[in-house]
C-alpha positions as a Markdown table, in Angstrom:
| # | Residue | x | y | z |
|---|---|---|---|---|
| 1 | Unk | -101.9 | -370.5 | -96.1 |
| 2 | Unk | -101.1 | -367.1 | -97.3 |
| 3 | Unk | -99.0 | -365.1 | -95.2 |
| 4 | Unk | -98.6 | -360.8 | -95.4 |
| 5 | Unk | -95.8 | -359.6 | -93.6 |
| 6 | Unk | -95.6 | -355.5 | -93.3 |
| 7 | Unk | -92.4 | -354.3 | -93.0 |
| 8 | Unk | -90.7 | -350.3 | -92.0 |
| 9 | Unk | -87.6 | -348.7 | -93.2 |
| 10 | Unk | -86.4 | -347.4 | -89.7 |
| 11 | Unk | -82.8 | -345.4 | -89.0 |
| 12 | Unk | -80.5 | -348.3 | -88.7 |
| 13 | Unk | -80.3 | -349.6 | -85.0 |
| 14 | Unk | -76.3 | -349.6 | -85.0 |
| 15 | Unk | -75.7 | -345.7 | -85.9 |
| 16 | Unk | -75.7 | -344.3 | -82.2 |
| 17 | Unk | -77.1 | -340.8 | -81.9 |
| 18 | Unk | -74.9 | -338.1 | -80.6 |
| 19 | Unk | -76.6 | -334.5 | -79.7 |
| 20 | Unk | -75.3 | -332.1 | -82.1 |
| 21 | Unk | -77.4 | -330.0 | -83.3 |
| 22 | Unk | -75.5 | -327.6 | -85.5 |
| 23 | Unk | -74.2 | -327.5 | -88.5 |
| 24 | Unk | -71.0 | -329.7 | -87.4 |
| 25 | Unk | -68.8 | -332.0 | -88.9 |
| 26 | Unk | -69.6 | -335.8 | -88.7 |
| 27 | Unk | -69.1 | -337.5 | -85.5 |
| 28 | Unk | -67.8 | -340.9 | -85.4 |
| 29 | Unk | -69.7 | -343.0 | -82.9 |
| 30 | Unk | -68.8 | -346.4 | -81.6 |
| 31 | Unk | -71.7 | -348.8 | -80.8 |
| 32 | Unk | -69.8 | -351.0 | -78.4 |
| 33 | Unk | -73.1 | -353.6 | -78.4 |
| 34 | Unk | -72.9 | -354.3 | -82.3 |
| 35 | Unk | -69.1 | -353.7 | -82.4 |
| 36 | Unk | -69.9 | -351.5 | -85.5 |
| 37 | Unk | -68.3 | -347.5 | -85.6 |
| 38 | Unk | -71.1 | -345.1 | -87.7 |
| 39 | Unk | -70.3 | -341.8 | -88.8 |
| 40 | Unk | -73.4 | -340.0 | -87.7 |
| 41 | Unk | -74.1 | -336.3 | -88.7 |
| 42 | Unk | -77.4 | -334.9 | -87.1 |
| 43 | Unk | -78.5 | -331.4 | -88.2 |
| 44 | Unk | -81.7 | -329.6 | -87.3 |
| 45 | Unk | -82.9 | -327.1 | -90.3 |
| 46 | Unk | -85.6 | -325.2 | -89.6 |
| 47 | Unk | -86.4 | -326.9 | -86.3 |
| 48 | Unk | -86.7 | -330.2 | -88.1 |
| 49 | Unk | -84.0 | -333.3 | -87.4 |
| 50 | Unk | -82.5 | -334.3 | -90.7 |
| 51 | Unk | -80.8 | -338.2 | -90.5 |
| 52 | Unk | -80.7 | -338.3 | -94.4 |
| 53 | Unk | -77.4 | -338.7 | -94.1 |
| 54 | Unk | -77.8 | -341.4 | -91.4 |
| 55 | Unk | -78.2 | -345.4 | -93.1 |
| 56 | Unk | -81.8 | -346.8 | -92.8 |
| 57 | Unk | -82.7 | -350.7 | -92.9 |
| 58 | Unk | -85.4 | -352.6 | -91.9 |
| 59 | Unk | -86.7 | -352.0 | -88.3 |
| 60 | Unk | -85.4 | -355.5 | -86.1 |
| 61 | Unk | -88.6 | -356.5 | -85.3 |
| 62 | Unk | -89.6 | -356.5 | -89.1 |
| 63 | Unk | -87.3 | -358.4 | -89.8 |
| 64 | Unk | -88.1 | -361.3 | -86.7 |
| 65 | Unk | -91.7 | -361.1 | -88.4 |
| 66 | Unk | -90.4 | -361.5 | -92.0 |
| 67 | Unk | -88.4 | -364.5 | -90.8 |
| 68 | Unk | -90.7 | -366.1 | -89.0 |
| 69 | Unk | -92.9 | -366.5 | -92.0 |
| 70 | Unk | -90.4 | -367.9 | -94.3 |
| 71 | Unk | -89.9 | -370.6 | -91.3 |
| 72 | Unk | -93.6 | -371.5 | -91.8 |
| 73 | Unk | -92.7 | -371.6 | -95.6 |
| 74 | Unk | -90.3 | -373.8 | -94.7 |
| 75 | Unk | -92.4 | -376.3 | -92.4 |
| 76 | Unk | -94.9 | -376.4 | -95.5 |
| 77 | Unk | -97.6 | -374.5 | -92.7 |
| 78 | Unk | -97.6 | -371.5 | -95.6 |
| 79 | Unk | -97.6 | -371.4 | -99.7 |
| 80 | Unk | -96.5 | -368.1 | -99.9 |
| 81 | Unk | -95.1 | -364.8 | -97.8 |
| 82 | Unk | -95.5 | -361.2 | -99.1 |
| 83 | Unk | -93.8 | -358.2 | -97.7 |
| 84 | Unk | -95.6 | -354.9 | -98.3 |
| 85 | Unk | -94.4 | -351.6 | -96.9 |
| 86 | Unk | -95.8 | -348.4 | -96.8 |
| 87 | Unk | -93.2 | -345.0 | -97.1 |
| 88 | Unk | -91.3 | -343.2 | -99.7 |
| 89 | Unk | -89.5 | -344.3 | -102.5 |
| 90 | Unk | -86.3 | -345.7 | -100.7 |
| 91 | Unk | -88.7 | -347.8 | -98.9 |
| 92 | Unk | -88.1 | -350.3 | -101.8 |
| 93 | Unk | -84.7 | -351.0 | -100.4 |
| 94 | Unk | -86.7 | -353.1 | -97.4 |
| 95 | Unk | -88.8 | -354.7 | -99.6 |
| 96 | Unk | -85.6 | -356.1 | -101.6 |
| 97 | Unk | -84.0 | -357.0 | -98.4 |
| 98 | Unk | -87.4 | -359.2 | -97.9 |
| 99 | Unk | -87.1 | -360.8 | -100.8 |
| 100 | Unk | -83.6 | -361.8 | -100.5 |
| 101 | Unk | -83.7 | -363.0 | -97.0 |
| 102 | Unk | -86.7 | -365.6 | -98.5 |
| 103 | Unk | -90.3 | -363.6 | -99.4 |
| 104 | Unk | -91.6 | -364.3 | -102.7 |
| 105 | Unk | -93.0 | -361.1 | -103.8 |
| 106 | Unk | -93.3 | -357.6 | -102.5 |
| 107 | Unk | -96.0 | -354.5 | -102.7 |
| 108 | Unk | -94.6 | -350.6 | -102.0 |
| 109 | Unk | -97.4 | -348.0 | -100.9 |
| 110 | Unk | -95.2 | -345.0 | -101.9 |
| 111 | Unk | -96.7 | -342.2 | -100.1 |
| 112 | Unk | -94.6 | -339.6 | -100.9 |
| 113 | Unk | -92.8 | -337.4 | -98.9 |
| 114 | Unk | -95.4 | -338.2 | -96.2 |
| 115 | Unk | -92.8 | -341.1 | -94.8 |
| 116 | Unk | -93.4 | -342.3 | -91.2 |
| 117 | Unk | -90.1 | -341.4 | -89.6 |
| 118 | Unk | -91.1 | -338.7 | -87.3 |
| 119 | Unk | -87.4 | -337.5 | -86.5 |
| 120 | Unk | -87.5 | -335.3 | -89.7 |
| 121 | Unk | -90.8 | -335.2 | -91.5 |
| 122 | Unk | -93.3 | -332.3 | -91.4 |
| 123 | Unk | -96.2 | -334.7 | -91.7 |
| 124 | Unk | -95.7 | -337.8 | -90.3 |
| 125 | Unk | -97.8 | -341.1 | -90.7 |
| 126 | Unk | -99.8 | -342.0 | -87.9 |
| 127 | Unk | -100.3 | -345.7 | -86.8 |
| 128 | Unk | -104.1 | -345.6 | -87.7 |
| 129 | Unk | -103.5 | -344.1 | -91.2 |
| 130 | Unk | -100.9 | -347.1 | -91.6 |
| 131 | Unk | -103.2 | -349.9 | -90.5 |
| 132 | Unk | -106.0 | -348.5 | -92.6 |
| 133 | Unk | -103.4 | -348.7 | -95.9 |
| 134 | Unk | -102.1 | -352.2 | -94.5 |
| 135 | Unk | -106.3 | -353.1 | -94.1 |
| 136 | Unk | -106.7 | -352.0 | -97.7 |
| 137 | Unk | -103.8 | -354.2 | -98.6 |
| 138 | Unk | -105.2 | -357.0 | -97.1 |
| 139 | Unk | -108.2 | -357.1 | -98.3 |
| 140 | Unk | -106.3 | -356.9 | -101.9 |
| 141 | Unk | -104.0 | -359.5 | -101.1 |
| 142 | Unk | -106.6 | -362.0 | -99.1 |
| 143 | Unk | -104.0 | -363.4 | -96.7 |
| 144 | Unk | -104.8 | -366.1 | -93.8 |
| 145 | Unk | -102.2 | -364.6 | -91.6 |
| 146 | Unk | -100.3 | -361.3 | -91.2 |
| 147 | Unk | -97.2 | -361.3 | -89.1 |
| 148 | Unk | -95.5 | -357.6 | -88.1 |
| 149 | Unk | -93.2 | -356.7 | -86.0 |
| 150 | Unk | -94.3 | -355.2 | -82.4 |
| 151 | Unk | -93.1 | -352.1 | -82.8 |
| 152 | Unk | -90.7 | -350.1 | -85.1 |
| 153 | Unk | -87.8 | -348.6 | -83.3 |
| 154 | Unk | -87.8 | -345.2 | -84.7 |
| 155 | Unk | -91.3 | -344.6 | -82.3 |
| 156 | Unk | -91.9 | -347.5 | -79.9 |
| 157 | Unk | -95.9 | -346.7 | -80.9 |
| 158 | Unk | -96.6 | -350.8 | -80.7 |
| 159 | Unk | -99.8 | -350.0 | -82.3 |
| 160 | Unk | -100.5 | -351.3 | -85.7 |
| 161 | Unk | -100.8 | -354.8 | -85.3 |
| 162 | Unk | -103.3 | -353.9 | -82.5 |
| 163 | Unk | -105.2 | -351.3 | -85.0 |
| 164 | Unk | -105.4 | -353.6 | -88.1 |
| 165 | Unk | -106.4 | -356.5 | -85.8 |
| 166 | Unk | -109.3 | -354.1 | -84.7 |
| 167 | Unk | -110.5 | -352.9 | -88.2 |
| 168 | Unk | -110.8 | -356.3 | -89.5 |
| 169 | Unk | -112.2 | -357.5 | -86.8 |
| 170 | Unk | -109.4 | -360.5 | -87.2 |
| 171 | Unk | -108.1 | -362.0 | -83.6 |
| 172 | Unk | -104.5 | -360.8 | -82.8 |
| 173 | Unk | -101.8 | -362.5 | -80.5 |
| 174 | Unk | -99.5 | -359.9 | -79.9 |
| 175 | Unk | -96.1 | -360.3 | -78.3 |
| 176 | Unk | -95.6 | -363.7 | -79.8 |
| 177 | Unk | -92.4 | -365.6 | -78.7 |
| 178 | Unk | -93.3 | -369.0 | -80.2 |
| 179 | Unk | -95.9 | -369.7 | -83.3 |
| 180 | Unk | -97.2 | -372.9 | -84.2 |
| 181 | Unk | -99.7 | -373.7 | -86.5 |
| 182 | Unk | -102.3 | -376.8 | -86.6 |
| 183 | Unk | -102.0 | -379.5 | -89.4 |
| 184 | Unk | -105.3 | -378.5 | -90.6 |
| 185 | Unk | -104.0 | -374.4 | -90.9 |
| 186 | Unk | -106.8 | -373.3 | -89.2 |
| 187 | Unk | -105.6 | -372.5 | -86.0 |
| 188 | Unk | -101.8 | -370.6 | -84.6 |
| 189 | Unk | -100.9 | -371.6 | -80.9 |
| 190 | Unk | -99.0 | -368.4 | -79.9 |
| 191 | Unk | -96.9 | -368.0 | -76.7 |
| 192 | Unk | -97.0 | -364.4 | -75.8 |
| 193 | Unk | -94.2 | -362.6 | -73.2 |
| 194 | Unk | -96.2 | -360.9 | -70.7 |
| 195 | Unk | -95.0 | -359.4 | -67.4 |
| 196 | Unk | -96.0 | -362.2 | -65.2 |
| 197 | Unk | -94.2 | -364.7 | -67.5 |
| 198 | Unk | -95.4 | -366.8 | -70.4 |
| 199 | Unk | -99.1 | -366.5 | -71.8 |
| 200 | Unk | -100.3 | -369.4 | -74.3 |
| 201 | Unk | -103.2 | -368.3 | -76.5 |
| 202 | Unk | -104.8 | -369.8 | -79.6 |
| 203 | Unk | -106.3 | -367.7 | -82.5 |
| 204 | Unk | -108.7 | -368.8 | -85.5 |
| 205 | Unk | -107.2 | -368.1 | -88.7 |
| 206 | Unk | -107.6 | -365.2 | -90.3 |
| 207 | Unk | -105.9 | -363.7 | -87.2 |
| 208 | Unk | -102.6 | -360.8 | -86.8 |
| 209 | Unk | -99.7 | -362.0 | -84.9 |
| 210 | Unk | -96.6 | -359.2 | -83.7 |
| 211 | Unk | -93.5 | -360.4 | -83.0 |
| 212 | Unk | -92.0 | -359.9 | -79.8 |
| 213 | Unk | -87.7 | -359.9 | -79.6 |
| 214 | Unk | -87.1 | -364.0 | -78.6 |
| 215 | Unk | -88.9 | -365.1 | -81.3 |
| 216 | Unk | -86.3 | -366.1 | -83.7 |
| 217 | Unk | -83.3 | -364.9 | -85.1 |
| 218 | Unk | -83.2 | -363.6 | -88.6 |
| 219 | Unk | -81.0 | -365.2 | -91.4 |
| 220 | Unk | -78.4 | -362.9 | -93.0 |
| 221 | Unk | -79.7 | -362.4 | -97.5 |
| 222 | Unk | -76.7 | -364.1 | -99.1 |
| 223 | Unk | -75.2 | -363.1 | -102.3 |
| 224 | Unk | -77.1 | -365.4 | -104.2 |
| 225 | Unk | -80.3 | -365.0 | -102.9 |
| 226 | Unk | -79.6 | -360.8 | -102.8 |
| 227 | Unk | -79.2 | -361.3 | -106.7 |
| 228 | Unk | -82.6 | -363.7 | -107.1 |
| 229 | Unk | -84.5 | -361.1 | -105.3 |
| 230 | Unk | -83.5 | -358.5 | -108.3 |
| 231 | Unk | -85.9 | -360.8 | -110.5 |
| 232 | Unk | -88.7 | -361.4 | -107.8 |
| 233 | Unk | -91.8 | -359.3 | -107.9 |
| 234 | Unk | -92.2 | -355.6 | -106.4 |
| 235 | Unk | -95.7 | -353.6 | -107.0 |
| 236 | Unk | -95.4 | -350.6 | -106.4 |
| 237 | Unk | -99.5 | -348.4 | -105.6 |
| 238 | Unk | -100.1 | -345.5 | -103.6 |
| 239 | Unk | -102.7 | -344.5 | -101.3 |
| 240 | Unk | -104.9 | -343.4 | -103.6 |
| 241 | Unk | -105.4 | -346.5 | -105.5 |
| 242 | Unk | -106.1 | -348.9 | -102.5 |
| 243 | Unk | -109.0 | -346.2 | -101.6 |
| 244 | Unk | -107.1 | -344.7 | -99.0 |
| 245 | Unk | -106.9 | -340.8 | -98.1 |
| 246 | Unk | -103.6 | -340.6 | -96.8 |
| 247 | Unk | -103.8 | -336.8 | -95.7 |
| 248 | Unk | -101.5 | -336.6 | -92.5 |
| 249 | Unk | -103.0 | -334.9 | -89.7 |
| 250 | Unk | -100.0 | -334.9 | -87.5 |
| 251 | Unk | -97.5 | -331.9 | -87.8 |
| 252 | Unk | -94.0 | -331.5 | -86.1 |
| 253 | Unk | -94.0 | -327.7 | -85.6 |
| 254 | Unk | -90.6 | -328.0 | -84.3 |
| 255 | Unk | -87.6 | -329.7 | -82.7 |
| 256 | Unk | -85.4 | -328.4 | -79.7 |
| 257 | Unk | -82.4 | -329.6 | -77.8 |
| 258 | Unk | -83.3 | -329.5 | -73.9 |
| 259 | Unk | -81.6 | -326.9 | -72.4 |
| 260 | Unk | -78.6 | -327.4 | -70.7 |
| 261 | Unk | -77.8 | -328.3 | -66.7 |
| 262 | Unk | -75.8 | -325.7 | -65.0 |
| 263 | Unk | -72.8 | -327.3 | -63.0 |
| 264 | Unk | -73.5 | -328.1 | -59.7 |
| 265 | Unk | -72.3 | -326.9 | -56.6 |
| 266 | Unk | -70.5 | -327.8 | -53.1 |
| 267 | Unk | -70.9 | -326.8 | -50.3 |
| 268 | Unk | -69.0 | -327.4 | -47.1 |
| 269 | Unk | -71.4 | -327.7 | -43.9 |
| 270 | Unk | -75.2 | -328.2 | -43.6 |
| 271 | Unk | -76.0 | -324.6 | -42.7 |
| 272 | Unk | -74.4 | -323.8 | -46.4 |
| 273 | Unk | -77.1 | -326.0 | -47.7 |
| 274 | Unk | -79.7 | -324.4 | -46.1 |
| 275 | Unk | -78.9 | -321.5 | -47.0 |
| 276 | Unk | -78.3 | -322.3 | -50.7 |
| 277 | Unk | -81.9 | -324.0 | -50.7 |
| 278 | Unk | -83.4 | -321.2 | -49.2 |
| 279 | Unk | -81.6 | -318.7 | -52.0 |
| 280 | Unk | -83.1 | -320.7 | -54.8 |
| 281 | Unk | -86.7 | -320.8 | -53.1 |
| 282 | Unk | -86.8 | -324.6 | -52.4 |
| 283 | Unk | -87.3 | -324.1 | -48.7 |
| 284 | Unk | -88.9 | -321.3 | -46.7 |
């Protein structure tokens, strides 16, 4: 069994965002839940955000889905596992950071400049212009199961799996906090976290499975294996050559700090309150 695992380059999960949007110096923020301190320096230009001086990686729930396939590697329920991820050049670093954590080969859709990080871009990527490029890839690649993550954190969309699921007309178990698959590779039992609890489903192979948080937890790349992925394959298309137009239809016109509360005010009896109300046209 073949398995396709799309991965995003997101802005890192442990730089914590601090509103300044000027022109200012670097703050240094602490992320008290990773224990990690990030110099962060957030400019708008042009009523754009610019974090590229902010460190990317692969979005967390990538990464659950990337290791959850080299676990079915490892229980001889796959051959192989792919990453593929679609973005601008630096999205190669992602698809290294597959290979070294245990994917055997990679494929980049560079699209340019059009990257889907819509803190910054002009034209940002939507989610159904992604799952068409990752349908395109599949049918290329001819997998029996593509694992992704949920949702990237950059957007919270949680609609890609759901899309490419659609447009392949493949049956998707979304949410997944256990996987198994049958002896015979032909069907996945999935345990899905709904609100009510614990959902089991089963799904036919071909079939999409998102991961949901509890799934697993990814393996750190060690220095060896960081090195082997150096040698493993990476192709790199575009758009264009999986049949794809890639023309973005979404523009960010501009970005804007909410305007700021004015301080509050006491007062010292309920008539003052009243009255203060009434001033600001609350109450009649």
């Amino acid at each position: 069994m073949k398995v396709l695992v799309p991965i995003k380059r997101v802005v890192d999960y442990g730089a914590l965002f601090v509103h300044s949007l000027s022109n200012a110096d670097p703050v240094l923020a602490h992320n008290t839940t990773h224990n990690t301190t990030t110099a962060v320096k957030i400019r708008v230009v042009n009523g754009k955000v610019d974090t590229g001086s902010v460190k990317h990686s692969m979005n967390p729930f990538c990464e659950i889905a990337v290791e959850q396939a080299i676990r079915l590697k490892e229980a001889k329920a796959a051959t192989s596992v792919s990453a593929v991820s679609i973005g601008s050049s630096k999205a190669h670093e992602v698809l290294r950071t597959a290979l070294a954590m245990g994917a055997d080969s990679a494929l980049h859709v560079d699209v340019g400049e059009a990257e889907a990080l819509p803190l910054h871009r002009t034209l940002t990527l939507s989610r159904q212009k992604v799952a068409k490029c990752l349908k395109a890839v599949v049918d290329k690649e001819k997998p029996d199961l593509v694992i992704l993550g949920k949702q990237a954190i950059d957007d919270d969309a949680n609609q890609t799996g759901q899309m490419l699921a659609g447009l392949l007309g493949w049956p998707q178990a979304t949410f997944a906090s256990k996987v198994e698959v049958s002896a015979d590779k032909k069907k996945i039992t999935v345990v899905r976290e709904i609100d009510g609890g614990l959902e089991t489903v089963v799904v036919n192979t071909p079939a999409i499975i998102t991961t949901d948080l509890r799934l697993n937890e990814p393996r750190y790349a060690t220095l060896p294996n960081i090195m082997k992925a150096k040698k493993k394959p990476l192709e790199k298309l575009t758009p264009k050559d999986l049949g794809v137009n890639f023309v973005g239809k979404l523009e960010t016109i501009s970005v804007a700090e909410p305007p700021k509360r004015s301080g509050g005010v006491k007062v010292e009896t309920v008539d003052e309150l009243i009255a203060k109300l009434k001033e600001k046209g609350v109450i009649a």
